[in-house]
C-alpha positions in Angstrom: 10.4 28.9 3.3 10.4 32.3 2.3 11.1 33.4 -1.3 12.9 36.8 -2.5 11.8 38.9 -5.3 14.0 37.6 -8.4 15.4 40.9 -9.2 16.1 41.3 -5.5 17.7 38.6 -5.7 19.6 39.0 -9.2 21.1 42.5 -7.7 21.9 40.9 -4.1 23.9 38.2 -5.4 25.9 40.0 -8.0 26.8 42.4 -5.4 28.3 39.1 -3.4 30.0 38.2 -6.6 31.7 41.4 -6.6 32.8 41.9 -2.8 33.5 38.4 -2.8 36.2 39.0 -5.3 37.9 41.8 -3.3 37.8 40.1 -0.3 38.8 36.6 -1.5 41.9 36.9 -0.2 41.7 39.4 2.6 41.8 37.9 6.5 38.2 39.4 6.4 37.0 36.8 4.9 35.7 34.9 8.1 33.5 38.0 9.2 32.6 38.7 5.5 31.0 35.1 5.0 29.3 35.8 8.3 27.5 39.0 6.8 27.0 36.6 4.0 24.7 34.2 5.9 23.3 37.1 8.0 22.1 39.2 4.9 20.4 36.5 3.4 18.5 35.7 6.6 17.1 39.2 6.6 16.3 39.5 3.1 14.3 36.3 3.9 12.4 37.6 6.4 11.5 41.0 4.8 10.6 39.9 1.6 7.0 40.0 1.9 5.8 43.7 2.2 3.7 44.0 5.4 2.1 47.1 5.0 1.9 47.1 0.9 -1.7 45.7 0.8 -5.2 46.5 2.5 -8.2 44.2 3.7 -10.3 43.9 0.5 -13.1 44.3 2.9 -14.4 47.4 4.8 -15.8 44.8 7.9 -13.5 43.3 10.4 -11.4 40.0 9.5 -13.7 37.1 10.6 -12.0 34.2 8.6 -14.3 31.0 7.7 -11.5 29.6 6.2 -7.8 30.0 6.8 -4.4 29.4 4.4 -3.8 25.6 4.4 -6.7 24.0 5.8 -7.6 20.5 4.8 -10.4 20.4 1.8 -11.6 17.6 -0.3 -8.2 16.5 -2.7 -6.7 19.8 -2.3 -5.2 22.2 0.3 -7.2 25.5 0.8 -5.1 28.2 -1.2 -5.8 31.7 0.4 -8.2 33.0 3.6 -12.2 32.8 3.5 -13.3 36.2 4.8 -16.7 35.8 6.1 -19.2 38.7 4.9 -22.0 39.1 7.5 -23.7 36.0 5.8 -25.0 38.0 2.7 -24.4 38.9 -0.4 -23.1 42.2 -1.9 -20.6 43.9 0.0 -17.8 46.3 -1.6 -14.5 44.5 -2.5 -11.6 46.5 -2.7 -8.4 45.9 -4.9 -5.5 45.3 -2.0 -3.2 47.6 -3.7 -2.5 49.0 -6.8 -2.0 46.8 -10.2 -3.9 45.8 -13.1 -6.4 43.0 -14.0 -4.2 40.0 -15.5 -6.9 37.9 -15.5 -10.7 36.9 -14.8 -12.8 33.9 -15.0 -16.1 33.3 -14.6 -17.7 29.7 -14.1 -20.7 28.1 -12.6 -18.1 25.6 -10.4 -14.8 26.3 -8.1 -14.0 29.6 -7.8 -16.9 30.9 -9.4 -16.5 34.7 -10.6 -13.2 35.2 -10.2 -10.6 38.5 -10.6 -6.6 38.2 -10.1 -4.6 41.3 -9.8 -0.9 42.1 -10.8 1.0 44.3 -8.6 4.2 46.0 -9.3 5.7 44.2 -6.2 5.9 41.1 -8.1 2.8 39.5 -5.9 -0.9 38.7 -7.4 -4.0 38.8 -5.0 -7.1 36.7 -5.8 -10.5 37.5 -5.1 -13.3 34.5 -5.7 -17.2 33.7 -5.3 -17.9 37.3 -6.6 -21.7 38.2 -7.1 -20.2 41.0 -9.8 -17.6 42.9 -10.8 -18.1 46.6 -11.1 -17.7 49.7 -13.4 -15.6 49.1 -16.3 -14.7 45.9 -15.2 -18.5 44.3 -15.4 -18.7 46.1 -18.9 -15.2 44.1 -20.1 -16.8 41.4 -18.9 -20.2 41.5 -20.2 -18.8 42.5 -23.3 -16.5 39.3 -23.5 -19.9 37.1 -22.5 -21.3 38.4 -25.8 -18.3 38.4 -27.6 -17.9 34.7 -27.1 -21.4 34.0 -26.4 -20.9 31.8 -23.3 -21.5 32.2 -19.8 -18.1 30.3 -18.6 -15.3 32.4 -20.1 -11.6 33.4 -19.1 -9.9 36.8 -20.2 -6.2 37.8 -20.1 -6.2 41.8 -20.5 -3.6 43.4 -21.0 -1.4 45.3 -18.6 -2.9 48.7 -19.7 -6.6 48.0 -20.1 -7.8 47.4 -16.7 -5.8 49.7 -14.5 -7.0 49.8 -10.6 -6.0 51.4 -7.6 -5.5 50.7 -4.2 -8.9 50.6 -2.3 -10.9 51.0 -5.5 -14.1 48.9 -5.4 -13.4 46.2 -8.1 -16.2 43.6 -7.4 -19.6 42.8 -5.1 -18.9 40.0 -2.5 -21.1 37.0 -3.7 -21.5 33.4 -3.4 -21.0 31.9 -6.8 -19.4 28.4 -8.0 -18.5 25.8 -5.7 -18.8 28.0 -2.6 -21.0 26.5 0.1 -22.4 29.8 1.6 -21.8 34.3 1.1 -17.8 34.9 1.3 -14.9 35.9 -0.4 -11.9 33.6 -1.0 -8.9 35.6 -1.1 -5.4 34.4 -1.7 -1.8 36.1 -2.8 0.3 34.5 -5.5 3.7 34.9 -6.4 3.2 36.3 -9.8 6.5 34.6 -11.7 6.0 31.1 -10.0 2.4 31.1 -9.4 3.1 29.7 -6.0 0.2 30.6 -3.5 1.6 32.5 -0.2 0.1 32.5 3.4 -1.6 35.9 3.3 -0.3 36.4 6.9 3.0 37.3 5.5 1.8 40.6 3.8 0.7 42.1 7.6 -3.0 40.2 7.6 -1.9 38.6 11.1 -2.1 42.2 12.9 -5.7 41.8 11.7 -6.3 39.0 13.7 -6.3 38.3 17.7 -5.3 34.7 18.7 -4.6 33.3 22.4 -5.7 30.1 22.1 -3.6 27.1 21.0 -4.6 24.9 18.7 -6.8 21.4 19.8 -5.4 18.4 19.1 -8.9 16.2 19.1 -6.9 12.6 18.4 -3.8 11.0 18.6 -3.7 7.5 16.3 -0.4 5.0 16.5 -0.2 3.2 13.1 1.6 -0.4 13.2 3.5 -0.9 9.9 5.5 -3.5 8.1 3.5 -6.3 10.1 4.2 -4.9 13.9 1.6 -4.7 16.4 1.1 -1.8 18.5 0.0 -2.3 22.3 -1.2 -5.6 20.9 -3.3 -4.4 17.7 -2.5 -4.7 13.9 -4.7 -1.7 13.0 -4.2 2.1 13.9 -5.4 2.4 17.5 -6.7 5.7 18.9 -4.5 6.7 21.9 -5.5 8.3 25.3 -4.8 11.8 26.5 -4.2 13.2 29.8 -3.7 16.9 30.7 -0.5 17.2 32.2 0.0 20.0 35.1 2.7 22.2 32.6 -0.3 22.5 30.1 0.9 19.1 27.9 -1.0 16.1 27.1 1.0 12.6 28.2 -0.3 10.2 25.9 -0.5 6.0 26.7 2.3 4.1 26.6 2.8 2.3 23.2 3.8 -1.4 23.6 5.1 -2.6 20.2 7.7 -4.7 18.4 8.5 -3.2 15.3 8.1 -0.4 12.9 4.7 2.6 13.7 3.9 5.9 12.7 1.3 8.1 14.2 -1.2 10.5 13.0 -3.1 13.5 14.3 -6.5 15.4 14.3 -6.1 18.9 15.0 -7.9 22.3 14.7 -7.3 25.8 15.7 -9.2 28.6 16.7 -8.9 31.9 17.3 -10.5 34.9 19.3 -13.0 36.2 16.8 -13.9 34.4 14.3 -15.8 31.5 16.4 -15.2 28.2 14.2 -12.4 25.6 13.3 -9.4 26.1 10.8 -6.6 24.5 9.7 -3.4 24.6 12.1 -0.1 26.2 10.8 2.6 24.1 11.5 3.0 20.5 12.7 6.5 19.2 13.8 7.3 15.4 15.8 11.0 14.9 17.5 11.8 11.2 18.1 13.8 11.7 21.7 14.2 15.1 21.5 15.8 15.2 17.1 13.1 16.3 14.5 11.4 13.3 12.8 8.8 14.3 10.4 6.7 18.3 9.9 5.5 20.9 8.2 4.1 24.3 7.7 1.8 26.0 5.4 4.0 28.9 4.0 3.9 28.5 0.4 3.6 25.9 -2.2 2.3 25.1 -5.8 -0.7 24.3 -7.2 0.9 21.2 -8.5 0.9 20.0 -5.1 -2.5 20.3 -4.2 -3.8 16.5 -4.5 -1.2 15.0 -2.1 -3.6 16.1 0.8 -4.7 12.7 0.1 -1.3 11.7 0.8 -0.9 13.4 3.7 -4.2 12.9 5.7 -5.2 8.6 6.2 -7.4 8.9 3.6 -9.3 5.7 3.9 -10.3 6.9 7.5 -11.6 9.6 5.8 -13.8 8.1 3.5 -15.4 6.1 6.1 -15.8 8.2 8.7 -15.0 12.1 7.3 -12.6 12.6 9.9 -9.2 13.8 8.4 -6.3 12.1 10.2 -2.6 13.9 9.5 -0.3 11.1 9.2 3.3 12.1 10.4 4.7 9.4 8.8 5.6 8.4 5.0 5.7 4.4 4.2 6.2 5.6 0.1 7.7 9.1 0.2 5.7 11.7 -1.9 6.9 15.1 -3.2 5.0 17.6 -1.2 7.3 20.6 -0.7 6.5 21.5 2.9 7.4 18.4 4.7 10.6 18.0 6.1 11.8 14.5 7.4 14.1 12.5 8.7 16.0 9.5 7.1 13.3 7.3 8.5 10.7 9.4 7.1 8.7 9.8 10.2 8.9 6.2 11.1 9.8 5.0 14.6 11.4 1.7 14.6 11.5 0.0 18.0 13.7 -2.6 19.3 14.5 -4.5 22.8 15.2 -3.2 25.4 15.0 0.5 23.6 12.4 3.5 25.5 12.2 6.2 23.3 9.8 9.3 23.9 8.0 10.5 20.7 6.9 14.1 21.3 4.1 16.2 18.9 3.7 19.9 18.6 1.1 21.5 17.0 1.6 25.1 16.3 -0.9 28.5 14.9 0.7 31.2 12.8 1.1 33.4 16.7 3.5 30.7 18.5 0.2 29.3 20.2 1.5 25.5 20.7 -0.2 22.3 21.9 2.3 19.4 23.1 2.0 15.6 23.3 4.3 13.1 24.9 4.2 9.4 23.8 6.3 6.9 25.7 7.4 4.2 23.8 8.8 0.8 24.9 9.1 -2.5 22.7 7.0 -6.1 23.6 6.7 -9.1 21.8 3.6 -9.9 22.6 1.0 -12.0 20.3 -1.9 -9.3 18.7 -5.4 -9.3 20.0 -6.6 -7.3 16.7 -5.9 -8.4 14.1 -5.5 -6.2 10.8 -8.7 -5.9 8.8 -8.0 -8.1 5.6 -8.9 -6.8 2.4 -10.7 -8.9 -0.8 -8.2 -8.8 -3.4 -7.2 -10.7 -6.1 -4.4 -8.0 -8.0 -1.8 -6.4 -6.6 -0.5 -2.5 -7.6 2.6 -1.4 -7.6 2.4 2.2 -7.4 5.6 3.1 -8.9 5.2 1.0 -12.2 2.8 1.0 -14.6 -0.3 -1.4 -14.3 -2.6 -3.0 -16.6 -5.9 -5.1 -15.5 -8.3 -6.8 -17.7 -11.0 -9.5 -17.4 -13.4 -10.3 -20.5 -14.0 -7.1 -22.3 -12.6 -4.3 -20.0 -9.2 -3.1 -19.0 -7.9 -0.4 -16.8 -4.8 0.9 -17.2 -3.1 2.2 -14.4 0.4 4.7 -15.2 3.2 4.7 -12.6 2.7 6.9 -10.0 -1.4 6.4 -10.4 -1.3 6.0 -6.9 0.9 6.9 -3.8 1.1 3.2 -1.6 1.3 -0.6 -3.3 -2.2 -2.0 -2.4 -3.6 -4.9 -2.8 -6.6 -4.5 -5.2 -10.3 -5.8 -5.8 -10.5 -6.2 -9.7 -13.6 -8.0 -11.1 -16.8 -7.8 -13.2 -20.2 -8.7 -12.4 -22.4 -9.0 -15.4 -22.2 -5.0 -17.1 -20.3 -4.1 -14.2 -16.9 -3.2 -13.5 -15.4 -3.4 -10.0 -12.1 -1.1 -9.4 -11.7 -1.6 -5.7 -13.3 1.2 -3.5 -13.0 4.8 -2.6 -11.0 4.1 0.2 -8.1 4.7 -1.8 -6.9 7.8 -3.1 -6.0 8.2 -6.6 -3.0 11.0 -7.7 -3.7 11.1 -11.6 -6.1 9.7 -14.1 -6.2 6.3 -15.4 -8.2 4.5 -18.3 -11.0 2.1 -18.6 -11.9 0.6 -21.8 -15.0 -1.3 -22.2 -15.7 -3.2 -25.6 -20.0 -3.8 -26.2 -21.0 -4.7 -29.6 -24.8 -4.3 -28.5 -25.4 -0.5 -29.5 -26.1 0.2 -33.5 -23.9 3.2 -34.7 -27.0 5.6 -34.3 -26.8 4.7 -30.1 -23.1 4.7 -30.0 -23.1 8.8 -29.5 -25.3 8.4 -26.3 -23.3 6.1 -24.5 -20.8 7.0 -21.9 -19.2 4.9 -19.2 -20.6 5.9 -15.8 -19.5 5.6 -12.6 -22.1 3.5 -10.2 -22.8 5.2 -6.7 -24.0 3.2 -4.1 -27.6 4.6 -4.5 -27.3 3.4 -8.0 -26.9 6.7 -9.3 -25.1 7.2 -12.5 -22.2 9.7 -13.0 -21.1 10.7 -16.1 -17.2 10.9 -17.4 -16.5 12.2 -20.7 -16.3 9.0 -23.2 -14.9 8.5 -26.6 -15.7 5.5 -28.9 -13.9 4.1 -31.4 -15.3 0.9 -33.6 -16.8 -1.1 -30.2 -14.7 0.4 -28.2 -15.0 3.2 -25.1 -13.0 5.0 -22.9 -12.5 7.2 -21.0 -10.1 8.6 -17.8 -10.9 9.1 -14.8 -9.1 9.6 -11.3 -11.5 7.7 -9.1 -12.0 3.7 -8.1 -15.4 2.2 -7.7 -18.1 0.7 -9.9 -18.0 1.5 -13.7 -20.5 0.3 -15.8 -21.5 1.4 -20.4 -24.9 3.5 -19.9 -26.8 5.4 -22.9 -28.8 8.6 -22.1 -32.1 9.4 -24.5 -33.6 11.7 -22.6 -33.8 15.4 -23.2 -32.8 18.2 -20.6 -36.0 20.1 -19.0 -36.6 23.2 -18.7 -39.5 25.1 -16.5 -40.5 28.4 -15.6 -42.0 28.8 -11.6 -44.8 31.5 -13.1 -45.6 31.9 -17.1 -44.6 35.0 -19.2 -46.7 33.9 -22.0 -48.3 37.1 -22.9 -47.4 38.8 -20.7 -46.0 42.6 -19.8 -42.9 42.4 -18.3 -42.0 46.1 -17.6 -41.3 46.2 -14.2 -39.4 42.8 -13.9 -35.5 43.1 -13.5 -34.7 39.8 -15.3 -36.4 36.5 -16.5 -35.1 33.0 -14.4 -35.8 29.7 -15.8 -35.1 26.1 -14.0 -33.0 23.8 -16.0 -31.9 19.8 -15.3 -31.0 17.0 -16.6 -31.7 13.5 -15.2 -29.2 11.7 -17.6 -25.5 12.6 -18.7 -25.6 16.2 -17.3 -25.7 19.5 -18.9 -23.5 20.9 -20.9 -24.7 23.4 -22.8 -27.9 26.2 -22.6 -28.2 29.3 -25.1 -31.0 31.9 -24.8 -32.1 34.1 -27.8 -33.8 37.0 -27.4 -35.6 38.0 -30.6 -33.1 36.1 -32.4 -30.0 37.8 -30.6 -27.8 35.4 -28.2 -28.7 36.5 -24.8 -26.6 36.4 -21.7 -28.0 34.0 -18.9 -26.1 33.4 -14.9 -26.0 30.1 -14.6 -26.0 29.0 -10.3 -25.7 25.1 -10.8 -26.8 24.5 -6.9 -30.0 26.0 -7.5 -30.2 25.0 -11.3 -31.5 27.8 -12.4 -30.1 30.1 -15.4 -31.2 34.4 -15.1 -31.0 37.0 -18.0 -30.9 40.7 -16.7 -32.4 42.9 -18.9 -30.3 45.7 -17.9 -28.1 44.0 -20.7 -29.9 45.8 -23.2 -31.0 43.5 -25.6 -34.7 43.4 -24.4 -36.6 45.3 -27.3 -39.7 47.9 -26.7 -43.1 46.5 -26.7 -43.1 42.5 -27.9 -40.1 40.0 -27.3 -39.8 36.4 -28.7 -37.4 34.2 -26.4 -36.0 31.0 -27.0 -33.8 29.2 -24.8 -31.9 25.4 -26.2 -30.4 23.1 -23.5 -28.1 20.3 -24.4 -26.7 17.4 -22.2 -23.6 15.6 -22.4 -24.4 13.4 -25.1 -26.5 15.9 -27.3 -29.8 15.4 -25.9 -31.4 18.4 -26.2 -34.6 20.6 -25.5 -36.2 23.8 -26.3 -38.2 26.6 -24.7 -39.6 28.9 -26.4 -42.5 31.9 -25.1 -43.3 35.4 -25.3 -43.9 38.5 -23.5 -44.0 42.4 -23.9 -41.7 45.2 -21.9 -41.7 48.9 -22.1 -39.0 50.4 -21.2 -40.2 53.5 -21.3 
């Protein structure tokens, strides 16, 4: 759907208000509510300014990445430009505005800048290497300021004023990013809802002939029906019709199923898989269950877990769209029928499901599924689970064996489930992975076997496979810990005593450092985590990058701080728990 400025908006419909008035009781009132409807259709349609904003980029659109795509618990928010596979080119502001905000991390989006435009839109430009000018000075000011390398400013409408095309930033590959690009997205600025940046003119940037691929088709038994005699999701074939369909095989069953997709699309220049645009299922020719990626909020992000069979996914990595909902969930961009997407099949009924799978140009894949209903007994049989609670996922939940409890809010989850709750010795069992979790939930664990001097190092951590231990931010009180979390698996009390480390690849003990650019140190922890690192440079807070893939943390000493001739530095890393270590050396610059 497609959303109006407000104010263009607020003016449009007091103007209705007023001619509908006048013509309230006129014999033009037919043709007037027909200009009604019609107006409103074209406001729609033109309310995203197509040639308002520019590429941020000087190279050609090659996207890595496009607007919806399927990540990890969240739908992909903007476009990933792709930046010849290096670091460092120009980024330009899209169109004139100010800086409303910037945010720099070692995680997710990295260095980050958002810009307000007058238009009432925000673009979004992520996984900077540096910002540039006066900008990097605000910045670097602010890291001093606050002395911290993760910080988030608000200026003010008139202190960071840019222009359209004016080189803001440096294209990088900082935070969570898994390679050199720039993430790029459009907001609306009031709502904060993100927008499909092919609405502002991007798709005139772009050549696509090819339709989308739909890799697998899955037919989901539900409610206790078998499907061509199997009670577990069953991959179906496909074969290439002469009009350029797919005919799917026939699905035998005898009561309710749903089925589920794998799909990509491609297009002609960028040379890898993305997300497709719109999805849309008709049960005998009437719509049963789609969507499109136009817009939505943040708020909505986690239901991707919802949407894609998310156990499938956690066993095999392949994301399977379900087009069906057995608990309905509120993501904005499905539309369904009454059934919700599921087909319920009785005797002596054929029906013909149909699939269409659709890119932002009209490029559109089709699959047929003939359906028919049978009785027969199941060969496969569903999988059972080992289980001995059961969740309700609308009502709240509360588990507890011996000294631990987790406590599960309504709407914790998005199905009813049938749960594995137990504890093994110092472990605690909450199911598996397999099943996605919406928000957080507590576990509590009472141990009366740490003195009050431990009691700060312990944490509850979650317990990988390999044995590792994750750490989740725990608070005690008396015997008691807990902490929230939004992830089943194994949970066990751990205490960390050791200290972070910290190395340097070559020594600087002594030495002359006048032609070096900056000093980089290695940092880790094998325990709780980090959480903290400070440098000091002859007693002054310095400013250190931190990259947390490559663990290392780099002062520039085009900062300023460095002093002429000898330098004392002294760098303190702290973990989660307060375990800390510190490095301390010496060295000599001219800066002469």
């Amino acid at each position: 759907m497609l959303y109006c400025n407000w104010l263009q908006k607020k003016l449009f419909y007091k103007v209705i208000q007023i001619t509908f008035f006048i013509l309230a009781k006129t014999t033009r009132m037919r043709f007037f509510l027909f200009f009604l409807l019609i107006s409103r259709v074209v406001i729609a349609q033109t309310s995203y300014p197509k040639d308002y904003f520019q590429s941020p980029l000087d190279i050609p659109m090659q996207l890595s990445g496009n607007f919806g795509e399927l990540r990890p618990n969240h739908f992909h928010a903007g476009f990933d430009f792709k930046t010849l596979q290096r670091e460092g080119l120009e980024v330009h502001a899209a169109a004139d505005g100010y800086i409303s905000r910037i945010k720099i991390s070692p995680f997710g989006n990295g260095k980050a800048i958002y810009i307000n435009h007058p238009n009432g839109f925000t673009t979004v430009y992520c996984h900077l290497q540096t910002a540039t000018g006066e900008i990097e000075e605000y910045i670097k000011k602010t890291h001093y300021k606050e002395q911290a390398f993760e910080i988030e400013m608000f200026p003010k409408a008139n202190e960071l004023v840019v222009e359209k095309g004016q080189v803001i930033a440096l294209s990088g590959n900082t935070g969570s990013s898994e390679g050199p690009h720039l993430h790029f997205e459009f907001r609306d600025t009031k709502t904060e809802k993100i927008i499909n940046p092919m609405f502002f003119g991007f798709d005139k940037n772009f050549k696509d002939t090819k339709k989308p691929v739909i890799a697998a088709v899955y037919v989901y038994p539900l409610a206790g029906a078998t499907a061509n005699k199997s009670k577990q999701p069953l991959l179906l074939n496909l074969n290439l019709q002469k009009d350029g369909t797919y005919l799917a095989t026939k699905v035998l069953t005898n009561g309710q199923i749903g089925f589920g997709i794998t799909a990509d699309d491609y297009d002609n220049v960028s040379f890898n898989k993305n997300g497709v645009y719109k999805v849309q299922s008709y049960l005998n020719g009437k719509a049963a269950f789609g969507y499109q990626f136009d817009t939505y909020s943040f708020d909505e992000m986690r239901y991707v877990n919802a949407l894609i069979d998310y156990s499938r996914y956690r066993k095999s990595y392949q994301r399977v769209q379900k087009l069906f909902m057995t608990n309905p969930f509120n993501l904005s961009i499905i539309k369904t029928d009454a059934a919700n997407g599921i087909v319920t099949v009785l005797p002596n009924l054929n029906l013909v499901y149909r699939i269409e799978v659709s890119d932002y140009f009209g490029n559109t894949t089709i699959v047929n599924i003939p359906i028919g209903f049978d009785a027969a007994s199941p060969v496969v049989q569903k999988e059972e689970v080992v289980s001995n609670y059961f969740v309700k996922a609308k009502k709240d939940n509360i588990f507890s064996k011996d000294n631990m409890t987790a406590t599960f809010p309504a709407g914790t989850f998005y199905d009813d489930f049938a749960m594995n709750f137990t504890l093994n010795g110092n472990v605690l069992t909450l199911h598996d992975d397999s099943v996605p979790v919406h928000s957080s939930f507590e576990i509590t664990m009472q141990s009366d076997k740490y003195t009050d001097e431990q009691k700060s190092k312990v944490y509850i951590a979650d317990l990988s496979s390999n044995g590792r231990l994750g750490y989740n931010s725990t608070s005690v009180k008396g015997n008691v810990y807990s902490t929230k979390t939004r992830s089943l698996g194994k949970y066990t009390l751990a205490m960390d005593t050791s200290a972070p480390t910290i190395s340097i690849a070559k020594s600087i003990e002594g030495r002359w450092l006048s032609n070096e650019k900056t000093i980089q140190l290695s940092i880790s922890d094998s325990g709780s985590g980090i959480k903290s690192y400070n440098g000091y440079l002859n007693g002054n807070w310095i400013l250190f990058d931190y990259n947390y893939k490559t663990r290392k943390i780099t002062h520039h000493f085009s900062d300023g701080i460095v002093a002429e001739g000898a330098n004392d530095l002294k760098v303190i890393v702290t973990d989660q728990v307060g375990n800390s270590t510190t490095f301390e050396t010496h060295f000599f610059r001219s800066q002469k």
